[in-house]
Structure formats: structure tokens, C-alpha cells
C-alpha positions in Angstrom: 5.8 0.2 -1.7 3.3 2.7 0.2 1.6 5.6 -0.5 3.4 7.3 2.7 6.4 7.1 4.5 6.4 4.5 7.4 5.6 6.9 10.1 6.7 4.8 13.3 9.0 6.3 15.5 12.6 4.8 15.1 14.7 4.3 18.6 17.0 7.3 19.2 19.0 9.2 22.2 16.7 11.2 24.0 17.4 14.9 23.4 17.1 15.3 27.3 19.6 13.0 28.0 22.2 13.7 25.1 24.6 16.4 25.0 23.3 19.7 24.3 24.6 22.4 22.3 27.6 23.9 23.1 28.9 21.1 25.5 31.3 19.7 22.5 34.9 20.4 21.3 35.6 24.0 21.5 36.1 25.7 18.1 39.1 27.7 19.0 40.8 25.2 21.0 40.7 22.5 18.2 42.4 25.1 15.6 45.1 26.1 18.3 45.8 22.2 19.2 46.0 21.6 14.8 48.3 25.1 14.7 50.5 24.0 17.4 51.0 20.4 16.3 51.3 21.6 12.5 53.4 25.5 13.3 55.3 25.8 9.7 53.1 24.0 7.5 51.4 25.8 5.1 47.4 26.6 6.5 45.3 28.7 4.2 45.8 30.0 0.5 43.9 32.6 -0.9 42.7 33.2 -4.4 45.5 35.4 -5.0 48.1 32.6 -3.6 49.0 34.4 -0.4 49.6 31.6 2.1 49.4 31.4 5.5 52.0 28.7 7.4 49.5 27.6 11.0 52.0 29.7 13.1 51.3 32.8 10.9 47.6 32.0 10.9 47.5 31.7 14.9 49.7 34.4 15.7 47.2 36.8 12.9 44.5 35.7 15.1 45.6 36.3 18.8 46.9 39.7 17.5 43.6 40.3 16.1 41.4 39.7 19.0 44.1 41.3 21.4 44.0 44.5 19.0 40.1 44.2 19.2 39.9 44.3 22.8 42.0 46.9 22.9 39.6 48.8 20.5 36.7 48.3 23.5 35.4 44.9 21.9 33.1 42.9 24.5 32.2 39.6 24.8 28.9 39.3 23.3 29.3 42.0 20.8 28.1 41.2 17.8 29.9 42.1 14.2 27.4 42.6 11.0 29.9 40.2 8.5 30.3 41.4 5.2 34.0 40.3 3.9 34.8 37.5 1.1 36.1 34.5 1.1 40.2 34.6 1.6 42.9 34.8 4.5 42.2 38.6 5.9 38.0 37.1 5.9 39.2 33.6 7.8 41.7 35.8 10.5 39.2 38.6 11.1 36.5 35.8 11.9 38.6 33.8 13.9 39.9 37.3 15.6 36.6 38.2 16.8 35.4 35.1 17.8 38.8 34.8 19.8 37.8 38.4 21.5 34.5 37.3 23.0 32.4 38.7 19.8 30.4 37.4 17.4 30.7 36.9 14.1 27.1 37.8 12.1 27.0 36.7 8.5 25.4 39.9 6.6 24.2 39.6 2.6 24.0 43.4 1.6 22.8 42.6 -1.4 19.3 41.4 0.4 17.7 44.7 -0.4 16.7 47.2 2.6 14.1 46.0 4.1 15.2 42.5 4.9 18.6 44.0 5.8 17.2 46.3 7.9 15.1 43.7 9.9 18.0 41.9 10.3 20.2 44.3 11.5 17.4 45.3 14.1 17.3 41.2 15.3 20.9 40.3 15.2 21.4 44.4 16.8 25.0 44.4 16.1 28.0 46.8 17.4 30.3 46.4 15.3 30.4 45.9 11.1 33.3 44.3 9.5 33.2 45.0 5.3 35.4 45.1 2.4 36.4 48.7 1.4 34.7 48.5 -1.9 31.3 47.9 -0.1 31.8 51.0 1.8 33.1 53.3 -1.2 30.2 51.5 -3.3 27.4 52.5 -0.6 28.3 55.7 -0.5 29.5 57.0 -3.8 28.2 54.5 -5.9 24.5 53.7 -5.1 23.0 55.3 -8.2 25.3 52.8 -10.3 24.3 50.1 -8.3 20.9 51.1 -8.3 21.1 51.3 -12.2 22.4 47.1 -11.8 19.2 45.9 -9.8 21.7 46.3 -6.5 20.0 47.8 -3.2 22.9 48.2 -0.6 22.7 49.8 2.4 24.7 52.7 3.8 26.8 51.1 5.6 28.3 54.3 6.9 25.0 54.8 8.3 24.9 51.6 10.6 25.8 53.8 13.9 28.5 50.7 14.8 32.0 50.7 15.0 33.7 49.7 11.7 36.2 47.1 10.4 37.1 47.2 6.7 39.0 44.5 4.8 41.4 45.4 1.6 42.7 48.9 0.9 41.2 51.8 2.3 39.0 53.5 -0.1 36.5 56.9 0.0 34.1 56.1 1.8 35.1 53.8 4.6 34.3 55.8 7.8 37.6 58.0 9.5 37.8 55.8 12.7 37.4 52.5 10.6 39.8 49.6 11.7 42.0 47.8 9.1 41.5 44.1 9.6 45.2 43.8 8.0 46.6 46.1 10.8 44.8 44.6 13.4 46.2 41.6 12.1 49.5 42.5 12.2 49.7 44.1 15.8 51.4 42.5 18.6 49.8 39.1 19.6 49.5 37.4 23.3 51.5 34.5 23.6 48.7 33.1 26.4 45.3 31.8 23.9 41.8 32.6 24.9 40.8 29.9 27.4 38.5 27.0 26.4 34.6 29.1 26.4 32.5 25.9 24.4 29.5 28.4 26.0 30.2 31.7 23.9 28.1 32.7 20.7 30.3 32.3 17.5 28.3 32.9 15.1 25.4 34.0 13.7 23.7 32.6 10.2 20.3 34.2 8.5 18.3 30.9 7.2 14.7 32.0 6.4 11.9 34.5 7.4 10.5 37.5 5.9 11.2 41.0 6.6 8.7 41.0 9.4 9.6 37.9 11.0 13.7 37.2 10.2 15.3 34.0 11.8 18.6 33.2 12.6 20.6 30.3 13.8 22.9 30.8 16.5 26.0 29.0 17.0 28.5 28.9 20.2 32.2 27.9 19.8 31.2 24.4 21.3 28.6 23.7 18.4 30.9 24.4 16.3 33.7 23.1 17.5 32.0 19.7 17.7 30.2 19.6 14.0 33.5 20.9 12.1 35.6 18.8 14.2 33.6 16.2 13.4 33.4 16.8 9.4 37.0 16.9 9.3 37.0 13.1 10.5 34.2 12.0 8.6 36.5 13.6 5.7 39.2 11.3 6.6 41.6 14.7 6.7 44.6 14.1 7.8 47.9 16.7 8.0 49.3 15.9 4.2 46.2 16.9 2.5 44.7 20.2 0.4 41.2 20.7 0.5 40.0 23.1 -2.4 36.9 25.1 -1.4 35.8 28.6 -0.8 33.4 27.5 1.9 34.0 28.1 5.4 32.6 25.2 6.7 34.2 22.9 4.9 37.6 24.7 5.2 37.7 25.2 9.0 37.9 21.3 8.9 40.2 21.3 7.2 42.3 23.1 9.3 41.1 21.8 12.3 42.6 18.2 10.8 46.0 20.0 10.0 45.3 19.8 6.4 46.0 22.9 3.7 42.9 24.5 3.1 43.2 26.1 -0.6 40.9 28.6 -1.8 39.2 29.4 -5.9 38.6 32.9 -6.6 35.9 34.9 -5.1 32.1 33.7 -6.6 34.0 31.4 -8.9 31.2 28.6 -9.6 33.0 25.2 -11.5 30.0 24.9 -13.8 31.2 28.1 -15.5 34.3 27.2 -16.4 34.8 23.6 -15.6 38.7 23.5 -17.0 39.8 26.3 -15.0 37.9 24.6 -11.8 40.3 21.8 -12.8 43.4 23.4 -12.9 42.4 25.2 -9.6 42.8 21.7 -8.2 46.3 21.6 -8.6 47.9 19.2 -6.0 44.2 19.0 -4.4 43.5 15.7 -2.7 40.1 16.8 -1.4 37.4 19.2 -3.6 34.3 20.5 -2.4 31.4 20.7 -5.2 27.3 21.9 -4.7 25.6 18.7 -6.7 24.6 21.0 -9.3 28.0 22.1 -10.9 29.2 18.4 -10.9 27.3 17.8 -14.5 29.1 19.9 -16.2 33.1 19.2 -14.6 32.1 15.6 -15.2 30.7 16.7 -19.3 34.5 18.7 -19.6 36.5 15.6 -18.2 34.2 13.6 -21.1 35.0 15.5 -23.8 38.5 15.9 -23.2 38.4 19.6 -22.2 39.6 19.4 -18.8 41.4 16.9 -16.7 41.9 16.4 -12.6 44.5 15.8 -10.8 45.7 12.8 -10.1 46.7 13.8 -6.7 42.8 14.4 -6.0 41.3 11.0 -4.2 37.8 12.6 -2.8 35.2 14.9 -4.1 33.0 16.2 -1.2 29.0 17.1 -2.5 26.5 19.0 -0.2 24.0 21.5 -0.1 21.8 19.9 -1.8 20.5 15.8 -2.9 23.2 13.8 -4.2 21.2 11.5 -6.4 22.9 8.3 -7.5 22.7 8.7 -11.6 25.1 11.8 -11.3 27.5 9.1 -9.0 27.3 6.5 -11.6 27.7 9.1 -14.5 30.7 10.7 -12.5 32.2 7.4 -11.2 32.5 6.3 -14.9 34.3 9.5 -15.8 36.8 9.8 -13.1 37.7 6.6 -12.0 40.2 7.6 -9.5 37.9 10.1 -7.5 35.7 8.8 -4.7 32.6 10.8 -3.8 31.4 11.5 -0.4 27.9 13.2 0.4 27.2 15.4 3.2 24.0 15.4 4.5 23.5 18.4 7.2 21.6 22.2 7.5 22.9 25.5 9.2 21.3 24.1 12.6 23.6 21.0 12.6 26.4 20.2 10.7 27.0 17.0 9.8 24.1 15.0 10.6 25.7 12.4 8.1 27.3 11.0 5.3 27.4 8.1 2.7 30.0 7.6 0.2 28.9 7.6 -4.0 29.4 3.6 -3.5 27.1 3.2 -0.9 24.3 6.1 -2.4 24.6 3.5 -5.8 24.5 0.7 -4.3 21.1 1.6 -2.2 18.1 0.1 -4.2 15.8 0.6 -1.9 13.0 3.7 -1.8 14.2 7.0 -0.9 17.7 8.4 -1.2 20.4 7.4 1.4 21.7 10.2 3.8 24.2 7.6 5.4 25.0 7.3 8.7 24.6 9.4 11.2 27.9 10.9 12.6 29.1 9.7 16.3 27.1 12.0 18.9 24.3 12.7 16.3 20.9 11.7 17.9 18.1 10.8 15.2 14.7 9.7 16.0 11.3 10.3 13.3 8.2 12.3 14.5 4.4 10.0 14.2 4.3 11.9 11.2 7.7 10.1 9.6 9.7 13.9 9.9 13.1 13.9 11.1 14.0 15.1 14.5 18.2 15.6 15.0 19.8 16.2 18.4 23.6 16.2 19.3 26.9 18.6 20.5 27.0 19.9 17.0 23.3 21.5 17.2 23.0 25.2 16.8 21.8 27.1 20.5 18.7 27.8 18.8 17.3 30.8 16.7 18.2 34.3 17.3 15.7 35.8 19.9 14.2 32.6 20.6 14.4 29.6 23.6 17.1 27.4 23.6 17.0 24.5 20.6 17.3 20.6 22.3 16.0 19.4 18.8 16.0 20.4 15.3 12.6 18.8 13.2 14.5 18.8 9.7 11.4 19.1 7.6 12.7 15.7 5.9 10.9 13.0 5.9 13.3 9.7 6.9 13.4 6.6 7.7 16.3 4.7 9.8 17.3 0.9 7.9 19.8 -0.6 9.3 21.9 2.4 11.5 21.7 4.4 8.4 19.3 7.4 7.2 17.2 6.9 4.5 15.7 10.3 3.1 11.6 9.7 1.8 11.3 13.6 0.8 10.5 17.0 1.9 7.0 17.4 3.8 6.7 20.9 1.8 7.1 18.9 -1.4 4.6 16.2 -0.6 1.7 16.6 -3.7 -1.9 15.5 -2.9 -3.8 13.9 -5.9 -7.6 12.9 -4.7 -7.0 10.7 -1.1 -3.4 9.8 -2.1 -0.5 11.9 -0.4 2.6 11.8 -3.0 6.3 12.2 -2.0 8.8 12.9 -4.5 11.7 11.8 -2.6 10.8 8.6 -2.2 10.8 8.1 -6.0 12.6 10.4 -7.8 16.4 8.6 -7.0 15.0 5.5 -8.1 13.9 7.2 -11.5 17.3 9.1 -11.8 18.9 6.1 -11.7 17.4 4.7 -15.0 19.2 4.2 -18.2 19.9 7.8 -20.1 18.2 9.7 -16.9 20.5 12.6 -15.6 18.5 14.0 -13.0 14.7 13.8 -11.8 12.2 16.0 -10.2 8.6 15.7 -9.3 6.2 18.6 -8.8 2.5 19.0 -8.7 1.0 21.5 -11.4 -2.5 22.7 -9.9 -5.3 21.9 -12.4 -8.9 24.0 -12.8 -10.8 21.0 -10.6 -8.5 22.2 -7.4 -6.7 18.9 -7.5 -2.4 18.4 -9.0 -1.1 16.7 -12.0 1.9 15.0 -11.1 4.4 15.9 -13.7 7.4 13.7 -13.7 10.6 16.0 -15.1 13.5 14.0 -16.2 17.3 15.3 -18.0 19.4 13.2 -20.5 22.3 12.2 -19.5 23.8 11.6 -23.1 24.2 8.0 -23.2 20.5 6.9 -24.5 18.8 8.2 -27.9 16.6 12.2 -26.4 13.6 11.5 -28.3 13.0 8.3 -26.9 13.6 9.0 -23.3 10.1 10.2 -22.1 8.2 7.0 -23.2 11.6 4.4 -22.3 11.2 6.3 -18.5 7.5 5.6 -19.0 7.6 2.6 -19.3 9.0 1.8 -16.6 7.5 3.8 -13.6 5.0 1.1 -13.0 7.9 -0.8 -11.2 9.3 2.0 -9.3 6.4 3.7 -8.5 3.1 3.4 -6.5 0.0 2.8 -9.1 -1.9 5.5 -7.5 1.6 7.9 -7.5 2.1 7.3 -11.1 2.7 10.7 -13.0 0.3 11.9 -15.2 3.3 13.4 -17.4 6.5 12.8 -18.2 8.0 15.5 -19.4 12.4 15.9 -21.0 14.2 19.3 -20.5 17.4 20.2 -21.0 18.1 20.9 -17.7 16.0 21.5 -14.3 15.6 25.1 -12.8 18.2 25.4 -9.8 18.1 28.0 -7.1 20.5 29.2 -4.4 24.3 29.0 -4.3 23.4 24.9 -3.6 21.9 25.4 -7.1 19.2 23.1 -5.7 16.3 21.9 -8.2 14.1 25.5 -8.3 10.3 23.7 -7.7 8.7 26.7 -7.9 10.2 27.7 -11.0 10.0 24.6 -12.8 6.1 24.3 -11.4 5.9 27.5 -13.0 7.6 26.9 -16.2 5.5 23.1 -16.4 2.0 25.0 -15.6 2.9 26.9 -19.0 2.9 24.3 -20.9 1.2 21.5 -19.5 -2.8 21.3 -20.3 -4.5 21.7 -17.1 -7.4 20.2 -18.3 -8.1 17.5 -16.9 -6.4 15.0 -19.2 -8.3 11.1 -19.5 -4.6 9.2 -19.6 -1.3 9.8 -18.7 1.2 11.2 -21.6 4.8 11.5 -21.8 6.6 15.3 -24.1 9.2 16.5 -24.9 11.2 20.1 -24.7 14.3 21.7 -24.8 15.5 24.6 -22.7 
């Protein structure tokens, strides 16, 4: 092993030469061609089990967009997107992306400032919400206020309005009802193939001075979903359960039956009920971090899948190969596929649970890289991506012909091979430390359930390298920390040994991914962890 990643550049399509964005498969055209071959079979089910056969779903749609244009929609104009998962959210999308507009997801709950920055950047005409939101903003904000919630007014916005649900005080008088619009006359002609038009809109990162945004047309997206469907092996006969758009639009794109869970359900709450949401399922979508505990409930006898369900799809976050193993043992039936992609370009790639185990190499496996996905490394080993499915670029900004990832890869063999994020690297003296490349490797060790490595600052200016593992169950807790110790040595770099091992409970996760929370747990560990400069290297022990 080496105390970096191999830095050299790996051969790739050069991003002048490949297909750009928005030259691939155009989003509304796939979904019409699926619709038309599919008409009667059933499409998308809500969390209230309202279905929609494709023929309902496309004719919603044209009649949507037609009723939108007739309402003065332009091409270009952009909607503020504030409506939940479910059919009247996945029409209305559709609808406005079919009239030329753009669809701008829009967290309210982001607190004014931020909001208000992005509303200025994304400068929206329109605003699309559910009925509570605008009854809530405007009669309820000292309630809201009283919960820690900041929403805007969005009766304020000075944009034409679209509400979702039943009307309620507070949704402005010339408000359109998505359901109406819906349910209007519909053209029997489709909107022509447009690969070229903005879709969609997606806030990533920034601050309230500086917001970005990624920027998708319908050929970006028409190319990456279209593409995810396949490397989903999809085919008409399935039922994907998810609440996620971009796994469900997929889905539908393959013909498939695209099932939703109830609004903000999260499987690690209620693991049984997740199950038996499943129902005739063939296909699941799960973030890593709510797998533990579905897995735990099958264990224990508390909740059982499907047998109808063959594939459980995990993204968002790293797929590390002890949950696989653990999972694999506990649901013999289910194969497990992970998704390795970002809001600029989805998929990049994917690797199934056999191949992620099976990897015993450094650095966690990504898979391969989809067909059309261009991948080359930076001098500095970071990971540039290319390809149809790339985003347009970021809102306000030139024109995106490669996306640097921030990861730190390497290519073995056709296939990606993730060494770690270049935010998380940790310097210790000379030595440049990189947690990815080591911490799959540890989580695969006996009793290990998951495994994180973060720096804690000590009073000399340099980082202890705290080691942070979680039982799995299967290996005696208070003998975990020196076992795992005990066997770095092989797995790790001398000079990237940590100086502490440390056993919680569980890891700090963040986000809807629920990835590991660095910060937090960097926080929690400086707490407790001497940063005095300690003479050897120790192993402890704590619950959560």
C-alpha cells in the first residue's frame, strides 16, 4: 500500500470529443414511447393507493402542460417546486416540463435567507406548493415559528401560483389547481423531441451569498434515467418501491410500476411496516443507512420481505461491503445493487453486493462505469466524469463539459475504484491520510458494522487519527476495539495507523442519505478523546 492514491491519469473519452450534455435520450420522449407501449398497465401508486394506468398518466400530463400554456406558461419559465412525493407531484412535474417550463426543486424549510437567495438565482415565475404550505405560511407562522420552522410567505413570492391537494385559506385567489389542470382536455399531438430545454433545476451547495444549482435539460435527463433503468435490469413486469424521483422515473421509463411509501416515511423507523410496504415489490430503493436496521428486524424475526422482491437498490451514500455480507446473510433471496452517481450526473456507475464483497483490494468499488460515461483522474488522483447524462452546468454559470467529483478514484480493470474524499484527507506530520482507502477494508472485519476515520485536531496543530468502528452483533462488544486493533497493521499503512480505536453504538449520519456526519462525530470524538499528545496508540470503548 501507499501513503496516497496513485495519482497518474487513467485513459478516458475526451470531454471535447464525447457527447455533451443534453445531446442524449429525451426525457419526455422515453416516458411517451414506455406509455404508449405499456397504455393500461398500471404506472404510478401513491401513498394513499391511487393508481395511475400509463394511458391515464400520459393523458394527465399533456392536459397539464396544454392547460399551462393556456394559463400564459413560456418556455423557459421557471416553477419554485414545493409539492411531495405522490401522482398529482409526478404529473405536475412532468406537465411543466412538457410546457416548455422548468421545474425548480424548492426546500421551504431552508430558513429565509437561503430561500431568499435562491429564489433571487433560480428567479422563478411561477411556484407550484401544496395547499397546506400556503395556509401554514400565512396563518400559521407563529406556530411554526414556535417548532424551529422559518417558511416563507409564499403568497408574497410575486409569481403565478399552482397549489397541490385541496384548496385551503391561504392559497392565493388566482391559484391553479394542479388536479384541475390535470384533468382538462389533453392534445392528442405530444410535445416534439426538445433534448436542448432546461428540465430541471436542483440546489446542491453554497451559502446564502453564493447559492449553486445544477441545471438539467430534458436530454441529460433523459439519458441518465434512461440509463439507470437499464443498469436496473427493469423490465415491464416489475414494481419498484421508492419515494424518490429519480429512481422512479426509471422506472417508468422501463414500463415498470413505480410504487410509492408514505410521505417522509424513513425504513429505519419502522422496519416491519417498510416490509409490508413491499408488498408484490420486486425492486426497493434504500439510503445505506436504513438498511442496518430492515436487515436487524428480518434477524429477529420481526419483519419479513417479500418473496416477490429480487433486488434492493442502495445509493446516496458508500455502500461498504460488511453491511452486504451482514445483509446477504439475512436475506438470501435479495441481491443488492449500488449506485454510485451525484446531482451533476446520474449514474456514473454501479456494482452489485457480490462484486463490492468480493473486491479485496484498497478502496471501495464504484463498479463500472455506465455505457456513454467518460472517466479519466486529475495528476492529483480526483475524478473527473463526462457523458450525455451530465448536468448543463450550474445555475448562472458557463456551460459544464466535465464534472471533478471531489472523489479520489482509481480505474483497475474497466471498473472504478473509490480511494476517498479529498475534503476528508487527514494530515498527520508529512503523511497525507485517506480514509477511503481503508476504512471498507476495516468494515469488512469480523464483528465490524460500519467504519469511519476522522482527524481530531490536537493542541501541537497536527490530527490524531481516530479509527471509529460499530458492532455488528456477531463478535463479543468489549473485545472489539483491541480484536480491530490488532489487526490494522495488515490493512493499513504504518505511518496511517490510527492513534485510536474507538466502539460506538452507532456513527453520526446526516442528510436524507443519512451519510456518516464527520463533523459531528469529529466533534463528539474531540470530547472525549485526550488531545494531548498521547506516546502510543490506544483502543476505548463507548456507547451511544
Amino acid at each position: 500500500m501507499t501513503e496516497s492514491p496513485d495519482t497518474r491519469t487513467t485513459p478516458g473519452p475526451d470531454p471535447r470529443t464525447t457527447p455533451g450534455p443534453g445531446t442524449g435520450t429525451d426525457l419526455l420522449s422515453a416516458l411517451f414511447d414506455s406509455a404508449a407501449r405499456q397504455g393500461p398497465a398500471p404506472a404510478l401508486t401513491g401513498p394513499d393507493g391511487r393508481t395511475l394506468s400509463y394511458a391515464q398518466l400520459t393523458r394527465a400530463v399533456l392536459a397539464t402542460a396544454h392547460r399551462l400554456r393556456e394559463a400564459g406558461m413560456e418556455r423557459g419559465d421557471r416553477v419554485l417546486f414545493s409539492v411531495r412525493p405522490g401522482p398529482d407531484g409526478v404529473v405536475l412535474a412532468l406537465g411543466v416540463i412538457a410546457a416548455g417550463g422548468t421545474v425548480v426543486f424548492a426546500d421551504p424549510g431552508t430558513g429565509p435567507e437561503l430561500f431568499s437567495a435562491r429564489f433571487q438565482l433560480a428567479a422563478p415565475r411561477w411556484a407550484a406548493a401544496e395547499s397546506l404550505l400556503y395556509a401554514v405560511a400565512r396563518y400559521g407562522r407563529t406556530l411554526a415559528r414556535r417548532r424551529g420552522l422559518l417558511l416563507p410567505s409564499y403568497h408574497r413570492l410575486g409569481v403565478r401560483h399552482i397549489y397541490a391537494g385541496r384548496r385551503l385559506p391561504g392559497v392565493p385567489a388566482r391559484a391553479l389547481s394542479a388536479r384541475r389542470l390535470a384533468a382538462g382536455p389533453a392534445p392528442a399531438v405530444r410535445p416534439p423531441a426538445d433534448p436542448e430545454q432546461e428540465a430541471l433545476v436542483v440546489f446542491t451547495s453554497g451559502t446564502t451569498r453564493a447559492p449553486k444549482a445544477v441545471v438539467h435539460t430534458r436530454g441529460s435527463l433523459g439519458a441518465g434515467l434512461a440509463g439507470c433503468g437499464d443498469a436496473l435490469g427493469m423490465r415491464g413486469s416489475d414494481v419498484l418501491h421508492t419515494d424518490q424521483l429519480m429512481m422512479g422515473i426509471p422506472a417508468l421509463i422501463a414500463g415498470a410500476h413505480w410504487t410509492m411509501p408514505p410521505y417522509g416515511f424513513a425504513p429505519s423507523a419502522d422496519p416491519a411496516r417498510f416490509a409490508r410496504g413491499l408488498a408484490d415489490a420486486t425492486h426497493a430503493f434504500c439510503v445505506p443507512a436504513d438498511l442496518p436496521a430492515v436487515v436487524e428486524a428480518v434477524e429477529r424475526g420481526e419483519a419479513a420481505l417479500p418473496a416477490t422482491l429480487r433486488l434492493i437498490v442502495l445509493g446516496g451514500a458508500p455502500v461498504l461491503p460488511g453491511l452486504l455480507r451482514r445483509a446477504g446473510r439475512a436475506l438470501p433471496g435479495v441481491d443488492f445493487l449500488a449506485v454510485y452517481g451525484m446531482t451533476e450526473i446520474v449514474p456514473v456507475a454501479v456494482a452489485t453486493g457480490r462484486e463490492k464483497t468480493e473486491h479485496t483490494g484498497p478502496g471501495d468499488l464504484l463498479g463500472t462505469p455506465l455505457p456513454g460515461v467518460g472517466v479519466r483522474t486529475a495528476p492529483d488522483g480526483e475524478l473527473l466524469v463526462s457523458g450525455p447524462n451530465l448536468c448543463r452546468g450550474y445555475l448562472g454559470e458557463p456551460p459544464m463539459h466535465e464534472h471533478a467529483t471531489g472523489d479520489l478514484a482509481r480505474l483497475e480493470s474497466g471498473r472504478l475504484v473509490l480511494l476517498g474524499r479529498k475534503k476528508d484527507m487527514l494530515i498527520r506530520g508529512r503523511t497525507n491520510i485517506y480514509p477511503g482507502l481503508y476504512e471498507p477494508a476495516v468494515t469488512a472485519l469480523p464483528g465490524v458494522a460500519e467504519a469511519v476515520i476522522v482527524g481530531v485536531p490536537d493542541r501541537y496543530g497536527d490530527e490524531r487519527v481516530v479509527l471509529t468502528v460499530t458492532p455488528d452483533g456477531t463478535e463479543p462488544a468489549g473485545s472489539l476495539a483491541p480484536a480491530v486493533r490488532a489487526q490494522l497493521p495488515a490493512l493499513i499503512d504504518a505511518a496511517a495507523l490510527p492513534d485510536e480505536v474507538v466502539v460506538l453504538d452507532r456513527i453520526p449520519a446526516a442528510g436524507r442519505s443519512r451519510k456518516p456526519d464527520r463533523a459531528a462525530l469529529r466533534e463528539r470524538l474531540s470530547e472525549r478523546v485526550s488531545v494531548a499528545a498521547a506516546s502510543a496508540p490506544s483502543t476505548a470503548e463507548e456507547t451511544s
